[in-house]
C-alpha positions as CSV (number, residue, x, y, z in Angstrom):
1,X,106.2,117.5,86.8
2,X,108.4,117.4,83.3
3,X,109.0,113.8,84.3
4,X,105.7,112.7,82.9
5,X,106.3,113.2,79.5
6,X,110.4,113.4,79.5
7,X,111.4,110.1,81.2
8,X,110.4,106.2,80.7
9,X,108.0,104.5,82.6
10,X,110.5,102.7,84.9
11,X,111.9,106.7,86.1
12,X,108.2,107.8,86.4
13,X,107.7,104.9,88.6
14,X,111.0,105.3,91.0
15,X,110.1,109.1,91.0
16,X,106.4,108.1,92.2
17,X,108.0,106.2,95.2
18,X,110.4,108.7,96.2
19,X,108.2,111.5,96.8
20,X,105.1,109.4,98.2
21,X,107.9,107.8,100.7
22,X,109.0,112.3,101.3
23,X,105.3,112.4,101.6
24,X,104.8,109.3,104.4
25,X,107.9,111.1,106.0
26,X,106.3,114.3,106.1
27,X,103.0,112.8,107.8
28,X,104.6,111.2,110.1
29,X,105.9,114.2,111.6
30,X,103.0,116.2,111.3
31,X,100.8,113.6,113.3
32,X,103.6,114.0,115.8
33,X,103.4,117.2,116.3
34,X,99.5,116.8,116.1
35,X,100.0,114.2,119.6
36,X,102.3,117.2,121.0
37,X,99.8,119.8,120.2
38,X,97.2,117.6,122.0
39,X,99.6,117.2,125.0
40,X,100.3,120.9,125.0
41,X,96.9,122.7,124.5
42,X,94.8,119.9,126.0
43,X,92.2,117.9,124.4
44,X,89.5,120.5,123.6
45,X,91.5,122.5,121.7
46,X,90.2,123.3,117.9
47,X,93.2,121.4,116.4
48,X,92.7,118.5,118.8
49,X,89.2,118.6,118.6
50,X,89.2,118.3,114.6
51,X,91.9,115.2,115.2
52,X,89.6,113.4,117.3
53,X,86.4,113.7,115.2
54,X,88.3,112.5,111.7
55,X,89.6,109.5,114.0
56,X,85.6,108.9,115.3
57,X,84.6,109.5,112.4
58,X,86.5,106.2,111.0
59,X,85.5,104.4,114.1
60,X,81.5,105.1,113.5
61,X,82.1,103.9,110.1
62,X,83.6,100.9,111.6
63,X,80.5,100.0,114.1
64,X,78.2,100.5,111.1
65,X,80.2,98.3,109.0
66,X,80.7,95.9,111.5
67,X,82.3,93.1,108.1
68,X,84.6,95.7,107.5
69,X,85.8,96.3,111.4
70,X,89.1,94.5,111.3
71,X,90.2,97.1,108.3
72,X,90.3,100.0,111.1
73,X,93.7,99.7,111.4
74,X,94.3,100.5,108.6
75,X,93.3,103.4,109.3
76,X,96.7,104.9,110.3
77,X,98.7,104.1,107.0
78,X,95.2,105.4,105.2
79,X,95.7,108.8,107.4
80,X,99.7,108.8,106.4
81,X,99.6,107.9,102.4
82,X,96.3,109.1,101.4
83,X,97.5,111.0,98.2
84,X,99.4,108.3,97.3
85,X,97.0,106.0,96.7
């Protein structure tokens, strides 16, 4: 957090992209575990249950949007970096 007002701009930057890329990583692995979960507890489970209505919930967006329905797949890197953005 010192590194915002310590370091030049070109440091905040490479800091930025290190821990957004630790923060992808970390993601990554939790949706994996989220799939194992699924597999493990079955799909009506409260954890999988809570998956599968943010990922409808993108989906209904989708069908009403229907100009915007080729962005859906973005969907997965928006799920994976959203507090980097």
């Amino acid at each position: 957090m010192y590194n915002i007002f310590i370091f030049i701009t070109y440091l905040q930057l490479f800091m930025a992209k290190v821990i957004s890329a630790i923060y992808g990583l970390v993601m990554m692995a939790v949706l994996v575990g989220i799939m194992l979960q699924i597999n493990e507890d079955g799909p009506l489970a409260p954890s999988s249950l809570f998956f599968f209505i943010v990922a409808s919930e993108m989906v209904i967006a989708a069908f009403l949007h229907p100009q915007e329905f080729v962005c859906l797949p973005a969907g997965i890197v928006y799920y994976v970096t959203i507090p980097s953005m």
